[in-house]
Backbone bond lengths (Angstrom), bond angles and torsions (degrees), N, CA, C in turn:
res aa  C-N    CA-C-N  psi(-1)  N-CA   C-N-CA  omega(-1)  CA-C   N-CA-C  phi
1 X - - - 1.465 - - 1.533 109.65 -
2 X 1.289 116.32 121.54 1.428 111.62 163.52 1.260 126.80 -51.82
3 X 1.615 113.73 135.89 1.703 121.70 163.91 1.649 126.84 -62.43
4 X 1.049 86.78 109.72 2.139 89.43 165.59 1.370 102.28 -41.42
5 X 1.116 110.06 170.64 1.842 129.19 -175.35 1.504 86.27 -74.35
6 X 1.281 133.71 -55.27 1.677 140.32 -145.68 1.719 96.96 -68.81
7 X 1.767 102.54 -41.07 1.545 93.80 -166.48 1.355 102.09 -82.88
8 X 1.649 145.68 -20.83 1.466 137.46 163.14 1.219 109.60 -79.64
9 X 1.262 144.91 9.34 1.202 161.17 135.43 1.715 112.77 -41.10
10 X 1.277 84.65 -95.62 1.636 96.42 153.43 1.646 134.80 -16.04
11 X 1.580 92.48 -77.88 1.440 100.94 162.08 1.299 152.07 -24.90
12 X 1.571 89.38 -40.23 1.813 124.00 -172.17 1.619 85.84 -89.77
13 X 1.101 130.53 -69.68 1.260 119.69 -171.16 1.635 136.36 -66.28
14 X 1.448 108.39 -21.14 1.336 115.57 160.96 1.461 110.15 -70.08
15 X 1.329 126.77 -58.03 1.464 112.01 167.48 1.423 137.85 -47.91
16 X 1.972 101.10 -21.86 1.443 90.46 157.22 1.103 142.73 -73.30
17 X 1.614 100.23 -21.07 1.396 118.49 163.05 1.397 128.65 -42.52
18 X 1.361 101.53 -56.76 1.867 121.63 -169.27 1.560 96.69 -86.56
19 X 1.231 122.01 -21.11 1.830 102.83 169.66 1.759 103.69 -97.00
20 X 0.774 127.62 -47.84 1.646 139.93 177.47 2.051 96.93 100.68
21 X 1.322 77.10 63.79 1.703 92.38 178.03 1.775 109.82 -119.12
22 X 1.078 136.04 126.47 1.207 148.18 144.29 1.414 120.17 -25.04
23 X 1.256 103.73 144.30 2.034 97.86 -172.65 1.675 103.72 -151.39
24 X 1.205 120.54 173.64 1.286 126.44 -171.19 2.040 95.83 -81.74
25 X 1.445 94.41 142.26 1.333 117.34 -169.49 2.013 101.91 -58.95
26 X 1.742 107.99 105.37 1.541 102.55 -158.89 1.540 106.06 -73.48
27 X 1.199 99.06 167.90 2.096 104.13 -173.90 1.345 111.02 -43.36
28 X 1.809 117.72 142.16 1.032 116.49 175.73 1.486 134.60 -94.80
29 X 1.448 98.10 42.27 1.218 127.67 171.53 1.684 121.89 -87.22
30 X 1.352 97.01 -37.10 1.729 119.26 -175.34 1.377 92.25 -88.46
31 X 1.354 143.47 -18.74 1.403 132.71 -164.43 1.439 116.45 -117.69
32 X 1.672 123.16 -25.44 1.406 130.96 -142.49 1.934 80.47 -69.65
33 X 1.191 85.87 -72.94 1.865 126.41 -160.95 1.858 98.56 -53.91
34 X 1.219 138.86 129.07 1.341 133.67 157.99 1.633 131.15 -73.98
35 X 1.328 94.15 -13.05 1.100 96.48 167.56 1.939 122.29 -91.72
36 X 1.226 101.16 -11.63 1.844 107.98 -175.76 1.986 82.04 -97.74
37 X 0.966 101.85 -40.53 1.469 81.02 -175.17 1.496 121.76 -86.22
38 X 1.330 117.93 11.26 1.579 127.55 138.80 1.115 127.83 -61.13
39 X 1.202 103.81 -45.50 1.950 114.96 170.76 1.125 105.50 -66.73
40 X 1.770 134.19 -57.19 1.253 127.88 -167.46 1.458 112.23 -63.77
41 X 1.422 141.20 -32.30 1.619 171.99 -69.05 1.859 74.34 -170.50
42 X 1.373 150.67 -79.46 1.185 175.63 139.52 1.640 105.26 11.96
43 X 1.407 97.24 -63.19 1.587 122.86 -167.52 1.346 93.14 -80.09
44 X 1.251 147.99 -77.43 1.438 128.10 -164.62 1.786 98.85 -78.84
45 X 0.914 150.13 31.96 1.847 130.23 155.19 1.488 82.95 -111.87
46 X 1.258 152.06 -6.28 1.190 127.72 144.10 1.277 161.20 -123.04
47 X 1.826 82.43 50.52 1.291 140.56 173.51 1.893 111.43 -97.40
48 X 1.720 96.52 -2.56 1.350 103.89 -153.89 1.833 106.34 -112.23
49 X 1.248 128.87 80.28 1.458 118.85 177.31 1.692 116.52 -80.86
50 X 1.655 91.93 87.01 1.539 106.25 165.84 1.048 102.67 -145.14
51 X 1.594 113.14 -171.78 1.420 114.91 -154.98 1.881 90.32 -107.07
52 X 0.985 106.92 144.63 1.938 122.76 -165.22 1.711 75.91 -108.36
53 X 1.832 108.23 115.57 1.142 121.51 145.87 1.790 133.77 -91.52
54 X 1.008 83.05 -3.76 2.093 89.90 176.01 1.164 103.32 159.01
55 X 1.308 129.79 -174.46 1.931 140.88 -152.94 1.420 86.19 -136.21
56 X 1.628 114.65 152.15 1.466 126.38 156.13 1.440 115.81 -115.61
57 X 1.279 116.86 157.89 1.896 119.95 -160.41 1.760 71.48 -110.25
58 X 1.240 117.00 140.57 1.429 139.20 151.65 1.486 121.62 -129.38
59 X 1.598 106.38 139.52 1.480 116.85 164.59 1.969 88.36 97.93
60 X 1.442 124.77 34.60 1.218 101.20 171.11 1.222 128.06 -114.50
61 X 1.287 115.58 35.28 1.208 140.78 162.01 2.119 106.93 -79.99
62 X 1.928 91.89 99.22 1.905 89.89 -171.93 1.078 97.75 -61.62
63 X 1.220 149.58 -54.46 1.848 139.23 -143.91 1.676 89.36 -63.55
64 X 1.157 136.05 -49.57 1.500 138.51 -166.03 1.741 108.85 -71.11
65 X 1.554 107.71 -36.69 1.397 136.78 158.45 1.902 93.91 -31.32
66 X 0.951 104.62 -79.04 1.582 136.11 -147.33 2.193 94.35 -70.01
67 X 1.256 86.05 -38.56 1.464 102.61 -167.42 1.693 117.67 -61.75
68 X 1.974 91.58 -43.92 1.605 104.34 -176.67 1.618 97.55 -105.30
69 X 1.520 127.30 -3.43 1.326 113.09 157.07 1.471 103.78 91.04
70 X 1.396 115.37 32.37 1.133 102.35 174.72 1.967 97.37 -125.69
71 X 1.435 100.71 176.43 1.545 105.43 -146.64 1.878 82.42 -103.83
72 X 1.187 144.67 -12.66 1.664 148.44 -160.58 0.928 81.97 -163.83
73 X 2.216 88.32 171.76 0.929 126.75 157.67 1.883 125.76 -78.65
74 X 1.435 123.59 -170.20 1.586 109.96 154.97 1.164 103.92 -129.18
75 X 1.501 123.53 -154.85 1.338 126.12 165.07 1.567 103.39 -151.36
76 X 1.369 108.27 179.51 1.590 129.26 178.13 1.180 114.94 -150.54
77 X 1.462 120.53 160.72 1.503 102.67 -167.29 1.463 72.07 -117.41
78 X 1.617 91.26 172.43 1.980 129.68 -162.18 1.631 95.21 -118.05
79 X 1.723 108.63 126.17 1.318 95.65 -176.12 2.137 70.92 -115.65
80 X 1.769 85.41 170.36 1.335 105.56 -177.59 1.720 126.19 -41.36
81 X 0.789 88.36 -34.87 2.141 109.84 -166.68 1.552 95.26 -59.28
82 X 1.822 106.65 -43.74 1.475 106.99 -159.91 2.176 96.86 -80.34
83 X 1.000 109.19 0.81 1.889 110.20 -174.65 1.350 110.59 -83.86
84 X 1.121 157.71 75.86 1.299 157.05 145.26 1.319 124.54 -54.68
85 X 1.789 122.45 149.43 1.165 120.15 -153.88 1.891 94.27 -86.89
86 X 1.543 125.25 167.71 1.011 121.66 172.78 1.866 126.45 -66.65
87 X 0.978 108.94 116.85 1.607 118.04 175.77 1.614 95.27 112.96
88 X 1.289 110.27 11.94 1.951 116.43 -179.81 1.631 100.77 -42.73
89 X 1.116 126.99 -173.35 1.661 146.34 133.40 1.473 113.60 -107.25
90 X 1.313 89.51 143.10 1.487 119.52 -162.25 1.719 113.08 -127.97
91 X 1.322 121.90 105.85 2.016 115.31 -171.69 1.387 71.77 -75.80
92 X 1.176 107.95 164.51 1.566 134.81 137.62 1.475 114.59 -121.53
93 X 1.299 122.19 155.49 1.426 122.60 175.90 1.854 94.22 -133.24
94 X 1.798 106.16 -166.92 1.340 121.78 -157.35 1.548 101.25 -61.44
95 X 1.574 122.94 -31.47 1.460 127.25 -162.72 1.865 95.20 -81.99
96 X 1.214 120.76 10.19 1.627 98.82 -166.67 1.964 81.65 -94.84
97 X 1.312 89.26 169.39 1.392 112.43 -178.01 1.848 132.20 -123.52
98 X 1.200 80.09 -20.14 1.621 99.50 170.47 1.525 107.47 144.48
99 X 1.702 106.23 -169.48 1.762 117.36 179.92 1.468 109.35 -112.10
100 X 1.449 114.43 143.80 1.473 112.81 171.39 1.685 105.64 -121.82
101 X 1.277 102.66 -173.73 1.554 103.64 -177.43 1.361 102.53 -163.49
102 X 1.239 94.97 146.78 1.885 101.35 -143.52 2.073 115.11 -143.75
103 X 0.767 114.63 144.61 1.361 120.93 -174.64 1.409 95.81 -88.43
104 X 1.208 145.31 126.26 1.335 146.68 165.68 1.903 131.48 -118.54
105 X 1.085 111.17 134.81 1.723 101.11 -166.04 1.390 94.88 -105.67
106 X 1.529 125.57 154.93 1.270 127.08 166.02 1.918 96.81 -100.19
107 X 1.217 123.12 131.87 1.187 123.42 -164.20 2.188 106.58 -124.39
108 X 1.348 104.69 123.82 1.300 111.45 -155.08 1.616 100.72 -69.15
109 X 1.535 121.17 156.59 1.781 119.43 -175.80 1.744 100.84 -69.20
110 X 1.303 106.91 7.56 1.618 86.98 -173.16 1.514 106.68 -93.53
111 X 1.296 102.31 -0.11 1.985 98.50 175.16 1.513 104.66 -65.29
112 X 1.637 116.62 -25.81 1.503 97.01 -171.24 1.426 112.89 -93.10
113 X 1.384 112.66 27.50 1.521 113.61 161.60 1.229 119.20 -119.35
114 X 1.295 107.49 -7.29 1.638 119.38 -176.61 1.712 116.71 -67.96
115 X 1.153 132.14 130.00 1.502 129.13 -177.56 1.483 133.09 -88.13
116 X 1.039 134.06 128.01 1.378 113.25 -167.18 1.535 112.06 124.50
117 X 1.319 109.69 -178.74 1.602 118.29 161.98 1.484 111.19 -91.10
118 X 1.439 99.36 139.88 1.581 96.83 154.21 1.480 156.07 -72.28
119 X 0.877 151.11 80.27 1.367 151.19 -102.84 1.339 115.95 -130.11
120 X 0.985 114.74 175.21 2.271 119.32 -168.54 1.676 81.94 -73.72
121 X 1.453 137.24 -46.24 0.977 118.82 -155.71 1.464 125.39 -114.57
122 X 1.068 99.76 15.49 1.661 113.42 165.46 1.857 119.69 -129.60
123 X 1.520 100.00 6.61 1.488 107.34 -172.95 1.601 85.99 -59.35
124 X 1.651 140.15 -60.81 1.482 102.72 -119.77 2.059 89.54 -106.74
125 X 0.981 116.13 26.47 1.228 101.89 155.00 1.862 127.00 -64.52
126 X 1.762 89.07 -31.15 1.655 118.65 177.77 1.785 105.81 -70.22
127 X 1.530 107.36 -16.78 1.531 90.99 177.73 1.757 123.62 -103.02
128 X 0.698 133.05 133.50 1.325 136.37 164.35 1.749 132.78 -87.03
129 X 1.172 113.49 -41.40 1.238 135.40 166.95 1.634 143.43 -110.42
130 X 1.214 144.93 112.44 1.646 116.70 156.50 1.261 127.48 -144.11
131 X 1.419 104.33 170.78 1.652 84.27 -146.26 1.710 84.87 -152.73
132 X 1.697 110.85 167.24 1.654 112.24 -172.00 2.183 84.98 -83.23
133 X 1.292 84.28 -176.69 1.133 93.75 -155.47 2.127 102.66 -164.26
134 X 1.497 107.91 118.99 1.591 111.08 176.01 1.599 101.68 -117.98
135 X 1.254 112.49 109.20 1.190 93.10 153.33 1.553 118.23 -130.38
136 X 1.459 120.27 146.55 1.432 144.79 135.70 1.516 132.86 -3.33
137 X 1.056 136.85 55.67 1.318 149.17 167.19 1.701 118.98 -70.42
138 X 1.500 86.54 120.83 1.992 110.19 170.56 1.573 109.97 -172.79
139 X 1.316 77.64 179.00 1.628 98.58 -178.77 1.651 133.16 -74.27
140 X 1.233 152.27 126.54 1.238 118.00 163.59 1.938 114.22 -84.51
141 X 1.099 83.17 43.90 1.779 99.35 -176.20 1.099 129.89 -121.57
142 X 1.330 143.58 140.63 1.789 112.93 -179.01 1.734 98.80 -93.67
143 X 1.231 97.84 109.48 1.764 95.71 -163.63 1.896 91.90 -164.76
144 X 1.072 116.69 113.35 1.601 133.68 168.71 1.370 132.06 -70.53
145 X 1.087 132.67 109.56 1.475 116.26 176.84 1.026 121.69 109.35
146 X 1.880 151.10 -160.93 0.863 159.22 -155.31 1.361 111.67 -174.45
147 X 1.208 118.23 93.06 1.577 128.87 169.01 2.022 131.36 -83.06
148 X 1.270 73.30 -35.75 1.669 91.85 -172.03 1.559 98.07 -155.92
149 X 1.776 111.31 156.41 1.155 119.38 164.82 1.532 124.15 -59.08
150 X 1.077 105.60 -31.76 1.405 123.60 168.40 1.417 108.72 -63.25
151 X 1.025 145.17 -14.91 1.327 151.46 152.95 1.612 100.03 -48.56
152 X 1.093 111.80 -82.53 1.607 116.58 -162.08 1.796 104.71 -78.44
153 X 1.280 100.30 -0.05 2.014 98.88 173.01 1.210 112.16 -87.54
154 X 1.362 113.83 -31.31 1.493 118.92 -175.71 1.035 119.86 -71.75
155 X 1.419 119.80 -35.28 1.188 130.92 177.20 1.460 118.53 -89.56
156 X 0.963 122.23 64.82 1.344 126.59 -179.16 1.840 126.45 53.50
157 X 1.609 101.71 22.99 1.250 114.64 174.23 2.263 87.25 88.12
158 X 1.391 139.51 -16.44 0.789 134.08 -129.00 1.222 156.62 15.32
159 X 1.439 105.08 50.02 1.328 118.37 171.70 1.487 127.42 -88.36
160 X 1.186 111.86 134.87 1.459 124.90 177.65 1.634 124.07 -112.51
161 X 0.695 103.45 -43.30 2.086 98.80 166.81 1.277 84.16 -141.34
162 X 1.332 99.69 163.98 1.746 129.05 145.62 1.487 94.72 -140.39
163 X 1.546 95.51 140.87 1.019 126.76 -169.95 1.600 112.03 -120.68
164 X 1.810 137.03 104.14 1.603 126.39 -170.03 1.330 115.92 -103.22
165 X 1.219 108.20 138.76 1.749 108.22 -173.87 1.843 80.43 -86.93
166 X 1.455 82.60 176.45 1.453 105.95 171.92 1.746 122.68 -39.04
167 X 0.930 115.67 109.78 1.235 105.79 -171.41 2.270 115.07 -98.73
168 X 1.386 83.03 149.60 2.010 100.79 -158.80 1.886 85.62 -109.32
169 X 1.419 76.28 148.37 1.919 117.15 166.30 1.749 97.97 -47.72
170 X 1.443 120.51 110.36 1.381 112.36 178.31 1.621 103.25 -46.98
171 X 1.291 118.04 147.21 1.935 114.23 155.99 1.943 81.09 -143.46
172 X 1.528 85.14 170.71 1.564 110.99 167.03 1.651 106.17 -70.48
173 X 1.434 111.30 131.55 1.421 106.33 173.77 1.705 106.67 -170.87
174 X 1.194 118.89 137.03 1.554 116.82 -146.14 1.697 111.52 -73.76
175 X 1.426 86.98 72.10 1.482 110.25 -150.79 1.952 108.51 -61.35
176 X 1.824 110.06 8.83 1.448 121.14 -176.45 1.279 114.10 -90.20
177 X 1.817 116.94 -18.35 1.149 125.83 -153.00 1.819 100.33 -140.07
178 X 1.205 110.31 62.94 1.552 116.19 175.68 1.472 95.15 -140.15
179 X 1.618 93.00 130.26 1.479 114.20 179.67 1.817 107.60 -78.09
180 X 1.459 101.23 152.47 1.778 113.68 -166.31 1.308 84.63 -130.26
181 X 1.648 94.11 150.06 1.826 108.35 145.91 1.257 113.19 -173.66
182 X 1.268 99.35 135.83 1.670 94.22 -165.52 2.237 92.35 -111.66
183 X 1.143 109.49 160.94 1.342 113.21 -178.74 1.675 103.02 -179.84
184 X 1.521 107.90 131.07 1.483 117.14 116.79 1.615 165.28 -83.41
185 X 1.190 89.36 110.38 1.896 107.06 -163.17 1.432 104.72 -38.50
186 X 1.482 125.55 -42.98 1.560 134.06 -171.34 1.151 105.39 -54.45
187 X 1.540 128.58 -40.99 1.143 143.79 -160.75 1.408 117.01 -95.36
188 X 1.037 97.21 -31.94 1.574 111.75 -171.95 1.916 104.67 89.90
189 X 0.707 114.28 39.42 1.577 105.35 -167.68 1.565 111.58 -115.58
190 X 1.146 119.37 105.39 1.671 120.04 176.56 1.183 103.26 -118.35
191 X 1.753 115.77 141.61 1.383 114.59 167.44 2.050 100.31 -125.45
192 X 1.070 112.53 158.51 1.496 116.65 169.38 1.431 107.49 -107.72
193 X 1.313 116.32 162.96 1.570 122.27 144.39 1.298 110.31 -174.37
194 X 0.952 122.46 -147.59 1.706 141.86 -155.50 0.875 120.24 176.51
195 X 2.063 108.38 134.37 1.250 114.50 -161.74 1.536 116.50 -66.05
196 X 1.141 115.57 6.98 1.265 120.68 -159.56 1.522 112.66 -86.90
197 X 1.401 97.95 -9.79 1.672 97.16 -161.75 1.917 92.74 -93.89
198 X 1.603 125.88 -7.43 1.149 129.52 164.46 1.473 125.85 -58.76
199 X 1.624 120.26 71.79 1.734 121.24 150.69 1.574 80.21 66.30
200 X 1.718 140.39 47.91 1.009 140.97 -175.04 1.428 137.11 70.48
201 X 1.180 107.88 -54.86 1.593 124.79 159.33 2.090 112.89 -146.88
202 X 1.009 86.45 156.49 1.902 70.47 171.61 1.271 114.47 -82.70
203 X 1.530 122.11 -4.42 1.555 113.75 169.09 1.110 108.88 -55.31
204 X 1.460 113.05 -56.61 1.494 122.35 -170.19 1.452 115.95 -69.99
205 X 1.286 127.87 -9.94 1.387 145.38 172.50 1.910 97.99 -81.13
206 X 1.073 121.03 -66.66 1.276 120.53 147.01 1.627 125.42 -3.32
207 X 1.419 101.34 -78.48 1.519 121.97 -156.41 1.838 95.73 -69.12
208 X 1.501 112.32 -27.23 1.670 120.35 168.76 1.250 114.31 -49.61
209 X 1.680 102.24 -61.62 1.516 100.89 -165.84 1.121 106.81 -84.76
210 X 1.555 135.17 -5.96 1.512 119.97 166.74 1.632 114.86 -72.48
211 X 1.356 111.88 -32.29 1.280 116.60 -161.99 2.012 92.90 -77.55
212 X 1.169 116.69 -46.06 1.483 118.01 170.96 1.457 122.35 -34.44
213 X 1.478 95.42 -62.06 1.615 100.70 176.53 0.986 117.18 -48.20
214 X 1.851 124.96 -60.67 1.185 134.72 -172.64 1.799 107.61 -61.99
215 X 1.088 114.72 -14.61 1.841 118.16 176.79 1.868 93.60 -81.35
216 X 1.011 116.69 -62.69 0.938 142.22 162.96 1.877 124.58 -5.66
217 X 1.538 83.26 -39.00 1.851 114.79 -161.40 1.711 108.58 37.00
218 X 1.390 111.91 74.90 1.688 111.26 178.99 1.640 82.63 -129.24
219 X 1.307 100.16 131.20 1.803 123.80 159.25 1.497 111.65 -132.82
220 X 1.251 101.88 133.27 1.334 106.31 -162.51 1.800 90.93 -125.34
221 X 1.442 129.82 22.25 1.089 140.43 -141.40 1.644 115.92 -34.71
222 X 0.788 104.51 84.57 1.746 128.14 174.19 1.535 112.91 -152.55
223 X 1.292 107.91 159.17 1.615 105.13 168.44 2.115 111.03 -73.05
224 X 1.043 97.64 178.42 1.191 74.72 -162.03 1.891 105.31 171.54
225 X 1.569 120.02 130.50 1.612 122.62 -147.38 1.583 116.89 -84.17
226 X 0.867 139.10 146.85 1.430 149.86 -147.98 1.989 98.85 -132.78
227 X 1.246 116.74 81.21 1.348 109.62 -178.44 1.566 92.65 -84.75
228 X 1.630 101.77 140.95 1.719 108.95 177.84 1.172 123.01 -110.73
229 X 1.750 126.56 13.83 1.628 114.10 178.15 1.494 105.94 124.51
230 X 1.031 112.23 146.73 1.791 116.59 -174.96 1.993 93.39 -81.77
231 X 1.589 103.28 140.14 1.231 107.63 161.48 1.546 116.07 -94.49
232 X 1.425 117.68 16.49 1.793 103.70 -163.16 2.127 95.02 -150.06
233 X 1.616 95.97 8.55 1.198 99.15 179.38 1.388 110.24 93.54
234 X 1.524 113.79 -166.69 1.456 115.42 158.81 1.558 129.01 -97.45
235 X 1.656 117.61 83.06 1.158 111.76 -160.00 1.828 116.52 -58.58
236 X 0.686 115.34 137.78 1.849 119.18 172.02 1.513 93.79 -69.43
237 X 1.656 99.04 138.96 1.855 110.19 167.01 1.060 131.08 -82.92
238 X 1.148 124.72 35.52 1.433 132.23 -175.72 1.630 118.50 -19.21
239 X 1.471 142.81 -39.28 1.148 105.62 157.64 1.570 90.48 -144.12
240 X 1.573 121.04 -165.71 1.528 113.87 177.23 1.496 119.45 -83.75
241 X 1.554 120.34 178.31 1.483 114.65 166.67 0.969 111.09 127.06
242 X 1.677 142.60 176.62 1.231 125.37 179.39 1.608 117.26 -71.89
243 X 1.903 100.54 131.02 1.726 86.31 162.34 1.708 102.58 -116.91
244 X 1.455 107.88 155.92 1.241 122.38 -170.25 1.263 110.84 -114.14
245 X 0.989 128.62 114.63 1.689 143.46 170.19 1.573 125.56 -90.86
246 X 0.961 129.22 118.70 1.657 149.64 -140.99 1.569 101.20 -122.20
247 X 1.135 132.29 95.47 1.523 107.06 138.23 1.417 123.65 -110.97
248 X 1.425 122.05 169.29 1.495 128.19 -176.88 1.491 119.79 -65.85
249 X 1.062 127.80 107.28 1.647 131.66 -163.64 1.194 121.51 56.87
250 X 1.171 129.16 20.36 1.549 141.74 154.37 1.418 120.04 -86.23
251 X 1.197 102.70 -43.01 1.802 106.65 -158.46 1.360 126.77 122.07
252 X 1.235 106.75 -171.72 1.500 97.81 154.66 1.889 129.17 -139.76
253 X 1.204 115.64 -158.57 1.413 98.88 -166.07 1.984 100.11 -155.20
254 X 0.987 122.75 125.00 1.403 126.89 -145.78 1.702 102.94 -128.14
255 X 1.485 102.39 120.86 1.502 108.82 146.22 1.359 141.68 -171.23
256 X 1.816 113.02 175.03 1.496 105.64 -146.11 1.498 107.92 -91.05
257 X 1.212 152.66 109.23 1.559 138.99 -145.00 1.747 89.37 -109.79
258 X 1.363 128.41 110.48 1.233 134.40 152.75 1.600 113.98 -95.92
């Protein structure tokens, strides 16, 4: 039987995935729109037999929200390959886009039996862990920039490593208002931010992508990590070496960019 355009579409891009090879920039049909590039985003991760270690919230930065005109964030799920330990090495090639740094929850298998919505006031029974968090953003495309959310949905949410600092005993802690900065000293390169500029807080960035999944109906029944959104933006890599990522009573979260 012949392939639709969508399923050699697909094809090309899941294999770029699983080799970490670059590919011609795919139709901008699968990318313009966020909602076709949910479906397309859908169609190749389950094209994908690996093991799904947790989902990432993208696009929750509101001014950027507001900017590309869309009303949310989305998500993508994280299969194992992309999890590296903290202070890992990381290649980048022409499709990467920069580093973020991220508040992350480890979230227990019993959310996928739990009924209901998830809510401000029953989220953190569901958490167990959290911890700072760098990850690695690009393309498997030779394609620059950021046009649409659908840009970075199609492509596998565009994630390329995540990287976890040490991860702490969840507690309550005014987790909207902790200062970030990620920098390399070699370089001279410091950036600041605050968790605050995350889709409000990353709890609530959180409480999205749990409630998604569970709309969603995906159980992956294991515990399993909840990345919530860059606090410092998408920094550009200006050169290689270690960069170090800081948040306020979290920790931090470390890596080597060759």
């Amino acid at each position: 039987m012949k392939k639709t355009l969508i399923e050699k579409t697909s094809d090309k891009i899941v294999n770029a995935f699983l080799t970490n090879k670059l590919i011609a920039p795919i139709p901008r049909q699968y990318s313009k729109k966020l909602i076709n590039a949910q479906k397309f985003r859908k169609l190749c991760e389950s094209k994908i037999n690996e093991p799904i270690v947790g989902f990432k919230a993208a696009g929750t930065a509101i001014p950027v929200m507001k900017k590309l005109k869309e009303k949310e964030p989305f998500y993508a799920s994280i299969y194992k390959r992309n999890v590296v330990k903290s202070g890992g090495k990381v290649k980048i090639n022409k499709g990467t886009l920069g580093i973020e740094l991220e508040v992350c929850y480890q979230i227990k298998k019993s959310f996928f039996s739990s009924k209901g919505l998830i809510s401000s006031r029953n989220i953190s029974k569901f958490i167990s862990y959290m911890a700072p968090c760098i990850e690695v953003v690009g393309y498997r495309q030779r394609k620059k920039g950021i046009t649409s959310f659908g840009d970075l949905c199609s492509d596998f949410g565009a994630n390329v490593k995540f990287l976890i600092g040490q991860k702490k005993k969840y507690k309550k802690i005014n987790i909207g208002n902790l200062k970030t900065n990620i920098s390399n000293r070699k370089i001279k390169q410091s950036v600041d931010g605050n968790t605050n500029t995350v889709f409000i807080n990353p709890l609530n960035s959180l409480k999205f992508v749990l409630n998604k999944i569970k709309k969603d109906k995906i159980n992956i029944n294991k515990d399993f990590w909840v990345f919530t959104g860059s606090t410092v933006g998408v920094v550009p890599i200006n050169g290689n070496g270690l960069y170090i990522g800081k948040i306020d009573k979290l920790g931090t979260a470390k890596a080597v960019i060759n």
